[in-house]
N, C-alpha and C positions, 0 to 999 in steps of 0.2 A: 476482694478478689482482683487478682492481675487482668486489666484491660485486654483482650484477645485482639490482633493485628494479625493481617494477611504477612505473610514471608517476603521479601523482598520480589520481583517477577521475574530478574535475572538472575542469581546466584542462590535463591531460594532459602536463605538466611535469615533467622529472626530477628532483623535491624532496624533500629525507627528508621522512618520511610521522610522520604523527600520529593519536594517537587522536579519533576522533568519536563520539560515542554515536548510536547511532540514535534514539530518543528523546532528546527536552532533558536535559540533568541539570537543569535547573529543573521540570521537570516530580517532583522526588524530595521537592519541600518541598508538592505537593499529594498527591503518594501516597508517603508516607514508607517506607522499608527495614525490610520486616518483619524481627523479631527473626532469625528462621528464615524460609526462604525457598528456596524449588526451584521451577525452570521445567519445563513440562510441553511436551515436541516429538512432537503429534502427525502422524503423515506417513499420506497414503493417498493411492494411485495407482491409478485406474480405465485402463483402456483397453478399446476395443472390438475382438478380433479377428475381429469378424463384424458387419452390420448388426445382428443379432439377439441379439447375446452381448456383455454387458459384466466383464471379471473385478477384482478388485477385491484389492489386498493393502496392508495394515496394519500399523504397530508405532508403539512409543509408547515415549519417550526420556524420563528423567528427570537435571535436572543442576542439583547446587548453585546457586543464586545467583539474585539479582532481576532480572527482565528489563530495567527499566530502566536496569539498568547494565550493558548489553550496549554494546559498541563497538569498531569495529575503525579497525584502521592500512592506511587506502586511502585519505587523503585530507591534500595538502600544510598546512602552516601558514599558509600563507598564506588556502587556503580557507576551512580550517577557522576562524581569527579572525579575520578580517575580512569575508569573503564572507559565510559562514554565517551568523555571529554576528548582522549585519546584519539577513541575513532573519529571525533568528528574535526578534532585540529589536524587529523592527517588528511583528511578529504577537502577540509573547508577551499584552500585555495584553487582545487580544479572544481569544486561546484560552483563557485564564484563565477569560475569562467564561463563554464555551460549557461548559468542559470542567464549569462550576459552577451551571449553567442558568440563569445572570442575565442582563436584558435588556440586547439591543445590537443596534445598527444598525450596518449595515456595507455603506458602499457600492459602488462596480464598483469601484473599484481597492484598495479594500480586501478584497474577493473575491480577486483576481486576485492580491494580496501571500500572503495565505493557501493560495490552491491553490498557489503558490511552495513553499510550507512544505511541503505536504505533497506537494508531488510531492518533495523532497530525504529527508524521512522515507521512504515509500513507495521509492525508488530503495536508502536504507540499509538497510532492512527485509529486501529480498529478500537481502542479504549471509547473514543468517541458511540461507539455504540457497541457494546458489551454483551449485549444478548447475543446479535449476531455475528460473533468472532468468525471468520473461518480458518482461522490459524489455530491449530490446537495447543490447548495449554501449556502442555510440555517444551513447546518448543522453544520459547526464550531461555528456558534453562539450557538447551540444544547450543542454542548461540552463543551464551556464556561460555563453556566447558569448551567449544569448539571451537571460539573464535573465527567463526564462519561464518558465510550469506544462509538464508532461507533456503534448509533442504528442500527436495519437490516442487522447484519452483522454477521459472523463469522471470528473468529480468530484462527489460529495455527499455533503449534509450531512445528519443526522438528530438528534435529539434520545431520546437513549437514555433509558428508564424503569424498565429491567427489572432482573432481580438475576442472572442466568447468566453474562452475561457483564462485571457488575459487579467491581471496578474498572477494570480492563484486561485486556484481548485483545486478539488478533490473530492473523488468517485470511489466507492466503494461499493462491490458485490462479494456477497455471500450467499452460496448456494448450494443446494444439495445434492450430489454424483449417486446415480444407482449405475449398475450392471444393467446392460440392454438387456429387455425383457422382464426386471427383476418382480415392476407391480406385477407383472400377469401371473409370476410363479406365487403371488404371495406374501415375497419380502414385503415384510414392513421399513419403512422411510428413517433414517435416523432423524433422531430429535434434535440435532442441532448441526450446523451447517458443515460438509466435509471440505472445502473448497469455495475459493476468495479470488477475485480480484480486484488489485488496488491503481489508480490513477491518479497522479497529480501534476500539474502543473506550476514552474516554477519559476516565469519571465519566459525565458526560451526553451526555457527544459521538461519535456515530456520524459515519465518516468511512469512504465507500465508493469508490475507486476503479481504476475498468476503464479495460484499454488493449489495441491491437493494433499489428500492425506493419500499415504504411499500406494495403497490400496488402488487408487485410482490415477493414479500419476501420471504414467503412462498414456493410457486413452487422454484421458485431459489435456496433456500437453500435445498431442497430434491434433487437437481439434483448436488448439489455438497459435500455434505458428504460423497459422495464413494470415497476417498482420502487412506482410509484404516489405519490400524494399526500404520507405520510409523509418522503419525502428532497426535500430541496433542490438543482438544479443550482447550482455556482458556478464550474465551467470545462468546456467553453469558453464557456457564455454566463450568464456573470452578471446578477443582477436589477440594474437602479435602483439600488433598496434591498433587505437583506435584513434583513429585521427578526425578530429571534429573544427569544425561544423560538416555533416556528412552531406552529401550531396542532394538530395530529397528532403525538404524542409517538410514541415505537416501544416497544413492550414486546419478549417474549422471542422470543414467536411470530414477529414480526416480521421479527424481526432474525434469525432461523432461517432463515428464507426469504432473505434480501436476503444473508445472507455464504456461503450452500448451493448457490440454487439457479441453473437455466437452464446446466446444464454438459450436459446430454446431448444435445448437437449435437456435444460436439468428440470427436473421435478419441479423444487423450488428455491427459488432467490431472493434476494431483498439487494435492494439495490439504494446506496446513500448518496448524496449528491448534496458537497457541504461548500458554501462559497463564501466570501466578504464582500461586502457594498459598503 
């Protein structure tokens, strides 16, 4: 009998599958392979089983090997060098810049190429923990067909300054959107997460973002634009011009707040926090 194989994740094509890294491997000649080197998988899951009671459980995974060379076989050949490749040889020279805090100007579709990028990072990223996606399935094929950033989503920029989560990180939450009031009426919880948000850190470059499924999009994104001055939008509505390094750098505190907080509206979340030593 014929071996059965998942579809490709972008173009959903029955093609052998190849490895993609989630991160660029070009990104390995700005933050080179430490001698020694182990990833740190921190996982914490809140839930509310009362308005008034929130519980909260823990653990912490330790696994040989540099995060940047994390990559999985979900995606055809085809995507992978040619599609991909594309987007990320058009962006690679201004992520350079940002990730090294030298000045660049970057205009709306130059915005718009880069939220590209990172909405395809951001979609690989959650592979890291697959139970809890908050991007729904369909939507890399969304991206494909579209050639566009992450619907229902926002994206920003910041300018990192700090040392905690110097040279790279990455945060992820997945949680779950009810309608106010909905336990009391009865609604039952969905089973699996409607809304995400993703953080990482990239040398200088903070890169935040939130999404929901459409249903909830709306209220979602009103509860998370008070991020303030510090971050830059550049999807869905890009500047003009975005001229960088912007005026308000982020230190530690900062950035405590923006990859932390505003989760205690949802039912429940899970929350990753994957680093390199």
């Amino acid at each position: 009998m014929p071996q059965h194989r998942d579809p490709c994740m972008f173009c959903q094509e029955d093609k052998p599958l190849t490895y993609q890294h989630v991160w660029p491997a070009w990104l390995r000649k700005i933050f080179p392979h430490p001698p020694k080197s182990s990833t740190n998988f921190h996982q914490t899951l809140s839930n509310k089983p009362s308005p008034k009671e929130v519980s909260i459980l823990a653990k912490n995974k330790i696994r040989q090997g540099y995060l940047l060379s994390v990559k999985y076989r979900k995606v055809c050949a085809h995507c992978n060098n040619v599609w991909l490749s594309g987007i990320e040889e058009s962006v690679k020279p201004n992520v350079e810049k940002l990730i090294l805090g030298m000045s660049v100007n970057l205009n709306g579709e130059e915005q718009r190429a880069l939220a590209l990028w990172i909405t395809i990072v951001v979609i690989m990223a959650e592979l890291t923990h697959p139970e809890n996606m908050g991007i729904a399935k369909d939507i890399p094929n969304q991206i494909y067909q579209s050639n566009l950033p992450l619907p229902f989503a926002r994206i920003y920029l910041g300018q990192y300054l700090g040392s905690d989560y110097s040279p790279f990180r990455y945060r992820h939450h997945a949680g779950v959107l009810m309608k106010p009031h909905a336990l009391k009426q009865g609604v039952i919880p969905p089973t699996k997460p409607n809304c995400q948000t993703s953080a990482f850190v990239l040398g200088e470059l903070l890169v935040v973002v939130d999404s929901a499924d459409e249903e909830f999009y709306s209220d979602f994104a009103q509860t998370r634009i008070g991020y303030g001055s510090p971050l830059v939008e550049i999807h869905p509505t890009p500047s003009n011009l975005l001229t960088w390094p912007p005026s308000a750098p982020i230190g530690d505190a900062a950035c405590d707040l923006i990859c932390e907080g505003r989760f205690l509206s949802y039912y429940d979340t899970e929350k990753l926090t994957i680093s390199t030593s």
